[in-house]
N, C-alpha and C positions, 0 to 999 in steps of 0.2 A: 260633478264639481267643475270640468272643465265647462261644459254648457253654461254655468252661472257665473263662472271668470267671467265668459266672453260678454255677456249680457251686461253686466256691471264696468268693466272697462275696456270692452269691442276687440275688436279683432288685429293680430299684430303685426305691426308697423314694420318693414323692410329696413335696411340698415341705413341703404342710400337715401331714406327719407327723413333722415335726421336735419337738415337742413332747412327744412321745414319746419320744425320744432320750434325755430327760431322765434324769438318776440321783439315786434317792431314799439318804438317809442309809449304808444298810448298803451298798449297793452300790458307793456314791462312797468310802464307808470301804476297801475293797475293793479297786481299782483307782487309786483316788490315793495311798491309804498302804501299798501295797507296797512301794513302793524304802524308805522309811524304816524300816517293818518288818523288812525284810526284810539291812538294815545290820546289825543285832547279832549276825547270821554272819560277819561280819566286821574289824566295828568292836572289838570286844574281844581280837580276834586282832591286831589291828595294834599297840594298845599292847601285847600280849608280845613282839610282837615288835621292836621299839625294845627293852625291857628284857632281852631277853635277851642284849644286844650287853654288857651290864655282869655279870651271872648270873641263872640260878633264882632264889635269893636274895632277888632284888629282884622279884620276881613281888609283892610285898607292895603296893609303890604302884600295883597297879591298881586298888584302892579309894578312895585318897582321889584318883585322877585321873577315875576312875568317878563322883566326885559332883561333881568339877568339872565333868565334861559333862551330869550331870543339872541342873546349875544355870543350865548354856547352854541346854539344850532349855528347860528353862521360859521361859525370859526369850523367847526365840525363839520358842514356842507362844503367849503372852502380847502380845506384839509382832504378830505374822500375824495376829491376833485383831482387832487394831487395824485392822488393812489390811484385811481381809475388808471391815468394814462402813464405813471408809474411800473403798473404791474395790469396791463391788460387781459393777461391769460386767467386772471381771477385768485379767487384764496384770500382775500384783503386782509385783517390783520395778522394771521394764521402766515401766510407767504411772506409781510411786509418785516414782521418783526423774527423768524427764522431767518431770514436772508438778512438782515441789521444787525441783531442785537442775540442773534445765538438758537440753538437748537432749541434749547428749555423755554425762553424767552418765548415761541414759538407754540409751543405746545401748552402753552400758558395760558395764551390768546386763542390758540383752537379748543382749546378743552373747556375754554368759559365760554367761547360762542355758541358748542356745541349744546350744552347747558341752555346757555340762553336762546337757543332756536328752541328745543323743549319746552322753557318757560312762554316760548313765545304763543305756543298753540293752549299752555296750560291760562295764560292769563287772557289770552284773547277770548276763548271759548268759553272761561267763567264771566267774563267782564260781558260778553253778548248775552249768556244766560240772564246776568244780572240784568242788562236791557228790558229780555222779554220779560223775567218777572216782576219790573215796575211797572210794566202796561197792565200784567194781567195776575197780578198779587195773588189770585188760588193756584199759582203754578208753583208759589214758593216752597213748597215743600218735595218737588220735583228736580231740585235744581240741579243735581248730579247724573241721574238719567238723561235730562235733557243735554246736557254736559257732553255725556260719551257719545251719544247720538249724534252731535254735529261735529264731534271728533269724525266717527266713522265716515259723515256724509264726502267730510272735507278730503279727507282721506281718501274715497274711491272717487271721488273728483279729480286729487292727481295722480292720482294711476292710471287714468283714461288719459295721462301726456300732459305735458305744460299748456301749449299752444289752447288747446280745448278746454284744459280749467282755467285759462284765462280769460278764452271769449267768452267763457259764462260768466268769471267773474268781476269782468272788469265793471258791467254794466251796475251793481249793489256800491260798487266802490265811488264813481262818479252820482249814482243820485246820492250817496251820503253828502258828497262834496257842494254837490249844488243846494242839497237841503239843507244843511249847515251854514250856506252863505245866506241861505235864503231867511233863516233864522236871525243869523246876524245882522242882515241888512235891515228885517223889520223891529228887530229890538231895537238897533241903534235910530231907526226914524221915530219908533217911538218914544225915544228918550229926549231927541232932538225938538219932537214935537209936545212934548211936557207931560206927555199919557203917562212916564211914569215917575209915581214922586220920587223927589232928591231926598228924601227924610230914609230912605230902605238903605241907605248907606251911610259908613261913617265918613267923611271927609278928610281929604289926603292930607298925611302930618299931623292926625290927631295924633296927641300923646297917650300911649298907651300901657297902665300898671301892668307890671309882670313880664313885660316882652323882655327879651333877652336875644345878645347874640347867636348864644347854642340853639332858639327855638326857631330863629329867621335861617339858620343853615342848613337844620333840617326841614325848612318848609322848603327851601331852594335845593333840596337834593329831593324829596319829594318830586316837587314838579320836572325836574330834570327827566323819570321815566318818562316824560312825553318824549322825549327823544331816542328812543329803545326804537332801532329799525332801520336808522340814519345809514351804517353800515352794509345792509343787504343787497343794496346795488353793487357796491366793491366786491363782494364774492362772488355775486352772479354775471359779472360778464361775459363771459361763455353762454349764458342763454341770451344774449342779443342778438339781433342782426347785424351785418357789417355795415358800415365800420361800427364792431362794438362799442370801443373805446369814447368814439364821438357820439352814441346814442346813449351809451350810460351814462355820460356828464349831462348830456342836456336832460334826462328822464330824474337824475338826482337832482338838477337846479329846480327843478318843475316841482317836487316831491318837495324839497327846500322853502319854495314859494309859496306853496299852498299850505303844507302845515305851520309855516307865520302867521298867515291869513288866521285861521282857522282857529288855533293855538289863543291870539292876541285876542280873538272878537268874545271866546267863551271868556275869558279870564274877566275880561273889561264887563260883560254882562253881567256875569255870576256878581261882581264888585257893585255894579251899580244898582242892582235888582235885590241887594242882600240876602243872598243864598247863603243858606246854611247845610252842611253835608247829613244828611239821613241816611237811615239803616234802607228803611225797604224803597227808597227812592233814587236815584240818579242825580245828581248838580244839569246835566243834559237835560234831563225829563224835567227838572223842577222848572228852566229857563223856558221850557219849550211851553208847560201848563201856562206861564205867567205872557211871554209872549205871543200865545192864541189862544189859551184857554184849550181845553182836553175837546177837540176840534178833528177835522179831518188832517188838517195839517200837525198837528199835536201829533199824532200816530203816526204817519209820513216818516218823522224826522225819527220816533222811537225805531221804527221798522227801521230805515237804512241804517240806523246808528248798532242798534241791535245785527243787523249785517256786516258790517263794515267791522266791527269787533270779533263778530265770528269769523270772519271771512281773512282778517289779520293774519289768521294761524298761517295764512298761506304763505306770508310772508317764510317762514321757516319753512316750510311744505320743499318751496322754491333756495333757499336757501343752505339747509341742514346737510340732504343730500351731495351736494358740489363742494361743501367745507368736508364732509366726511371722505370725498372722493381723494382730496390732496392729501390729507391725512393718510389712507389706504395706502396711495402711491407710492407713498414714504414711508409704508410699514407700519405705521402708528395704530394702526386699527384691523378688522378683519376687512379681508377684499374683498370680501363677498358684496363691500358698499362700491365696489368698482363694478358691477355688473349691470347693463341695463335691464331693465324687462321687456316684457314683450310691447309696453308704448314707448319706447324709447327711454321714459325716464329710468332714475335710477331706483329701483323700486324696493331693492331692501332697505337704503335710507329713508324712503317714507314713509314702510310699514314700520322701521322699529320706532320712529319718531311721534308715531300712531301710539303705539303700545308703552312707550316711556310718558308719554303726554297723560296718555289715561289712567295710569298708574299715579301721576301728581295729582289730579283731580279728586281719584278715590280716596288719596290719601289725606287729603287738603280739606275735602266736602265742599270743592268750588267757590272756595271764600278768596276773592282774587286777592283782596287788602294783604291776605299772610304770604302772597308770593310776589308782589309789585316789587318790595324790597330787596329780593334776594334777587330776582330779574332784572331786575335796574344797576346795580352792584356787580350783577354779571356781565354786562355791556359795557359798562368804566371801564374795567379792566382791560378787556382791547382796547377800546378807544386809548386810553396811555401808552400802552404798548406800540400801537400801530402811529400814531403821532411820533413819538421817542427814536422807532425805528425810521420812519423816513427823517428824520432832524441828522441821522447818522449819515445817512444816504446822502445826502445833500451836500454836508461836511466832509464827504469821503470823495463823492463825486464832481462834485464842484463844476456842474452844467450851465449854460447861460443863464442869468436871470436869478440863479440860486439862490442871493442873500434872500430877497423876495418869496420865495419858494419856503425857505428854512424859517423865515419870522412866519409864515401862516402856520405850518409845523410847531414851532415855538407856542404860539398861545393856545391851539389847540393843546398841546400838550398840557401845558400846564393847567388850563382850564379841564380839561378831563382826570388830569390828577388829583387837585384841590376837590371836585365833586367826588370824585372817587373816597378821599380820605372824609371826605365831609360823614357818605353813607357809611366808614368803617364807624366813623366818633358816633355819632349820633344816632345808630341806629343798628348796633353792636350785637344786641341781642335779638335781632332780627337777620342779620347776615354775618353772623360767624360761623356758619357752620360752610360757609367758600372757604375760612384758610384751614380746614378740615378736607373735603371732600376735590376743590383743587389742587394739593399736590395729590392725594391717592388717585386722580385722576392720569397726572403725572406720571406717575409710578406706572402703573399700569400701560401706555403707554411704555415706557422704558422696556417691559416685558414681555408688550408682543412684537418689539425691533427685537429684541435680544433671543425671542422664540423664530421669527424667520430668519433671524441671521443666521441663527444654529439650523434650522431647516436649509439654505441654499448652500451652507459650508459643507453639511451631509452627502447632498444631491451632487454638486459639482461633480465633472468625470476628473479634474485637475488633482480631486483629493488625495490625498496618502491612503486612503482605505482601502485594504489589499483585493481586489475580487477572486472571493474561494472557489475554484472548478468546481462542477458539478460532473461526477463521474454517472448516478443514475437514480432512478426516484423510488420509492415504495409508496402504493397507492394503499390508502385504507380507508374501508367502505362500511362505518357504522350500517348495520340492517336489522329490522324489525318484522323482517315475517317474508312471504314469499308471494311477493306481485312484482308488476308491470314498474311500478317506482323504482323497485330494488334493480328489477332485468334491466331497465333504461341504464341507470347510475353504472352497474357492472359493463353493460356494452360499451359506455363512454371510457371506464377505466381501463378496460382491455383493446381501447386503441386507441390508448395511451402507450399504456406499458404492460404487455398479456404476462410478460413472468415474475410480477411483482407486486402482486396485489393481494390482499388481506379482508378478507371479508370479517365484521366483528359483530357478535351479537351478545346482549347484554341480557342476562336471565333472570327472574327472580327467583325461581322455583327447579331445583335440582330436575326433577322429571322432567320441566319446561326443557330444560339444557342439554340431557339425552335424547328426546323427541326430536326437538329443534337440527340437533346434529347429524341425524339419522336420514331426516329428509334433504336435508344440508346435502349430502353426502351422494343421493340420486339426482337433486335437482344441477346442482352445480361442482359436478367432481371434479374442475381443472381447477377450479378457485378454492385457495386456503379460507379453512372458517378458523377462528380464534372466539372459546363461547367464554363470556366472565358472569362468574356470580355472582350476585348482585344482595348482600342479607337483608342492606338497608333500605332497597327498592330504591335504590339512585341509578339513572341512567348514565349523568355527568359523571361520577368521578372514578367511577371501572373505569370509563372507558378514556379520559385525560390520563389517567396514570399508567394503563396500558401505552398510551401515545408518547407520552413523555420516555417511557423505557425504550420504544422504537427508536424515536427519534434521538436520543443519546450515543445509541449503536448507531445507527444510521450516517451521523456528524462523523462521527470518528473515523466514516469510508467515505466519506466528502459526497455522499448521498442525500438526497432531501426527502423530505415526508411529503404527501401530499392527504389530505383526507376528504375526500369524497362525498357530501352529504344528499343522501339523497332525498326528495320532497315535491310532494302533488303539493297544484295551485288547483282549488278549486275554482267551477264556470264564474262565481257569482263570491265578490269581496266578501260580504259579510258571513259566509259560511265560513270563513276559518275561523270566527267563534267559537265555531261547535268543534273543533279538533285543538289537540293539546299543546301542538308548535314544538313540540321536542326538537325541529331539527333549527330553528331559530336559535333555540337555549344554547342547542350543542356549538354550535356557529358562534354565537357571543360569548363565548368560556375559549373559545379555541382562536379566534383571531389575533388575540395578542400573546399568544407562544412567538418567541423569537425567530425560531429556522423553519415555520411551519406552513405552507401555503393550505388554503381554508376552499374547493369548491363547491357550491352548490349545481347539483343538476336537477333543474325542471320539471313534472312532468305534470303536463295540464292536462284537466282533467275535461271532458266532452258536455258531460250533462249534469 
């Protein structure tokens, strides 16, 4: 097992080389703005499809809903810009809105991020599967195995260390970027140049039966998941280089710049080219058939887009782990998310993230459409919070410049709320199960502060808790017959403590129990035997109920029990198959007696 750790993510990293770890501009651009990028495969597809519940026809307001979301992402871009150099140490809405707006507030905003990094590798990895099985439609019925599969790949990608799954990854992430322009740039000269007819669209301001405000709201909270990812830069500053603070603003404006680009060119295609959203096809794939036809470039654009979707998860990969961490630090969670591993990262946030992810897929069957919504609903909720809370900050702090400061705050916020409530009204029965599972999230939370508080209040030497002398100990040494395991165990007991030890043997068979004591009796005459009968062939509870009656006397002379287990480790692991583990069993029945200390002694076996 260790031989194949190493193999899968190499050999480990020294502490002082954490520094190295670090990610410079292109690289961070890379690996934290993939899930954002990596949105307008999808984001564009969700408002047609909202509009297609009314007609084709209405494919016309994906434009002015399209600039409704470009006016979110700015304010949004504008806003995290704040926070970065706000709260440089990281944590963004998790930090922004527990230091504003309260502890709850707080855990409110990390317990849906935490969610939402989950959802982020659940929808990313269905949405790429969705990719490859438009190229290659006999894989459709694969699409959950293929699913878990680049769950795992991604997966021991960053446990071989940030810095290294980013040099691999950045490269998938910039040709989606260039093949996507490249797409756009030839659609748009196509269109320019009349190749394609105006009659594929309806024309802007047609009037349209059946539209309604409720259905343009929820197409504009629809396309809003293009912006799920905006945030990931603000939590990850600690994995920059220095000066962090000044490389996360410019890697977020860059991240900002390009998914406009990106975002605006598919919207305006899919509009003018009159797409319509299909089951086993892509709104991406269909632009790409129309403008090259199913070509070498046609596949190009499938392939990186198809990457770039997968490759998103990482955006949470990078992410989940360093929100979990502040969390930890604060008691919120187990610490065990405070540990690095042997690459430096933090590697039990990324296997469980691993394991939570795979878990929504199997449960979901890789259908991204049923989790866009509750993913998208999950990212509003920061975004509110962490806008709200710096609007506090500003107001309380009152820094140069501030009003300025607090109106970008301002309209983010509001603009993050109004989509917020937008996806509660409109899409109710798709994300109600957040004001469900977000407060028990809460709760929980509450439970493991209030379980190490009671841990550290125990521990402290400051406490009231009286420490009872120990005047001397009684060793007792369950045994099973007469070897080398038993003599080892008794040697260690007898120096210990040579005048207080109890040798116990459990019988099933009356004859068993005078034979047994007889030899008993020549082999080891300085040490007391204690035989019990055994009618029901239990080994446990002779001999717990013998210990418990020790141990009562024992208390009452400010004496302690100790019991001694003794146990061969065979040459080769998988040979304790073949033996029964009695002294495991005894060991797990007997560790949580209150005044009882539990040893096992060793004895390995040669061949």
């Amino acid at each position: 097992m260790s031989d194949l750790k190493r193999l899968l993510i190499g050999q480990p990293l020294k502490s002082h080389e954490l520094g190295e770890q670090k990610l410079n501009k292109k690289k961070a651009l890379a690996i934290l703005s993939s899930d954002a990028l990596s949105s307008v495969a999808y984001g564009p597809e969700q408002i047609l499809i909202v509009l297609i519940t009314i007609s084709a026809a209405a494919f016309w307001y994906t434009i002015p809903i399209g600039c409704g979301v470009l006016f979110l992402l700015v304010a949004l871009m504008l806003s995290y810009r704040q926070i970065i150099f706000a709260y440089p140490q990281g944590g963004g809405a998790y930090v922004v809105s527990k230091e504003n707006l309260g502890m709850n507030a707080g855990l409110f905003a990390g317990g849906s991020l935490l969610v939402d990094y989950i959802l982020t590798v659940a929808v990313s990895i269905s949405a790429g599967t969705d990719a490859i099985t438009s190229a290659f439609p006999s894989l459709h019925a694969y699409t959950v195995p293929i699913a878990l599969a680049l769950v795992l790949f991604i997966t021991i990608l960053n446990l071989r260390g940030i810095t290294e799954s980013a040099s691999i990854l950045a490269y998938p992430v910039y040709l989606f970027v260039v093949a996507l322009l490249i797409l756009i740039g030839v659609g748009l000269y196509k269109i320019v140049t009349g190749q394609i007819s105006a009659d594929l669209h309806t024309p802007l301001g047609t009037p349209i039966a059946g539209i309604s405000l409720f259905i343009l709201l929820r197409a504009f909270s629809s396309g809003s998941s293009a912006l799920t990812g905006v945030e990931a830069i603000s939590n990850a500053i600690p994995n920059f280089k220095s000066p962090a603070p000044n490389n996360a603003s410019r890697t977020l404006m860059a991240m900002g710049f390009l998914l406009a680009i990106l975002f605006a060119g598919i919207i305006y295609l899919a509009y003018y080219y009159g797409i319509a959203p299909e089951e086993k096809e892509t709104v991406v794939s269909q632009i790409a058939t129309v403008t090259f036809g199913r070509n070498l470039m046609y596949y190009i654009v499938q392939g990186t887009t198809a990457m770039i979707l997968v490759l998103a998860a990482n955006t949470g990969y990078s992410a989940f782990p360093l929100l979990a961490v502040n969390l930890a630090k604060d008691k919120f969670i187990a610490r065990m998310f405070t540990m690095r591993g042997d690459r430096l990262g933090y590697s039990n946030g990324i296997i469980f993230l691993a394991i939570t992810s795979m878990l929504l897929i199997i449960v979901f069957k890789g259908q991204t459409e049923q989790l866009i919504p509750l993913y998208a609903v999950g990212v509003f909720i920061p975004f509110t919070l962490a806008q709200t809370g710096m609007l506090v900050k500003w107001s309380r702090e009152r820094p140069p410049g501030w009003l300025l400061k607090l109106s970008v705050n301002l309209v983010g916020a509001i603009m993050s709320f109004i989509v917020m409530m937008i996806f509660f009204i409109t899409k109710f029965g798709q994300v109600w199960s957040v004001l469900i599972f977000l407060p028990l999230i809460v709760f929980i939370f509450h439970q493991i502060k209030k379980h190490y508080d009671a841990i550290a209040e125990q521990l402290r030497l400051t406490s009231c808790e009286p420490v009872v002398p120990i005047e001397g100990n009684v060793m007792i040494v369950p045994v099973a017959g007469f070897t080398h395991v038993v003599e080892n165990s008794l040697n260690y007991a007898k120096s210990l403590s040579p005048d207080q030890i109890i040798a116990v043997y459990v019988a099933f068979e009356r004859e068993d129990e005078k034979k047994f004591a007889e030899k008993w009796q020549k082999w080891q005459p300085d040490v007391r035997l204690v035989s019990l009968y055994s009618q029901y062939r239990s080994i446990v509870h002779p001999l717990t109920k013998f210990i418990d009656t020790v141990e009562h006397k024992a208390t009452e002379s400010n004496y302690r029990v100790t019991v001694i287990i003794p146990q061969f480790i065979p040459k080769k692991n998988w040979h304790n198959i073949l033996h029964n583990q009695s002294s495991l069993l005894i060991r797990a029945f007997l560790l949580y007696k209150r005044n009882l200390i539990v040893t096992t002694v060793p004895y390995h076996l040669k061949k």
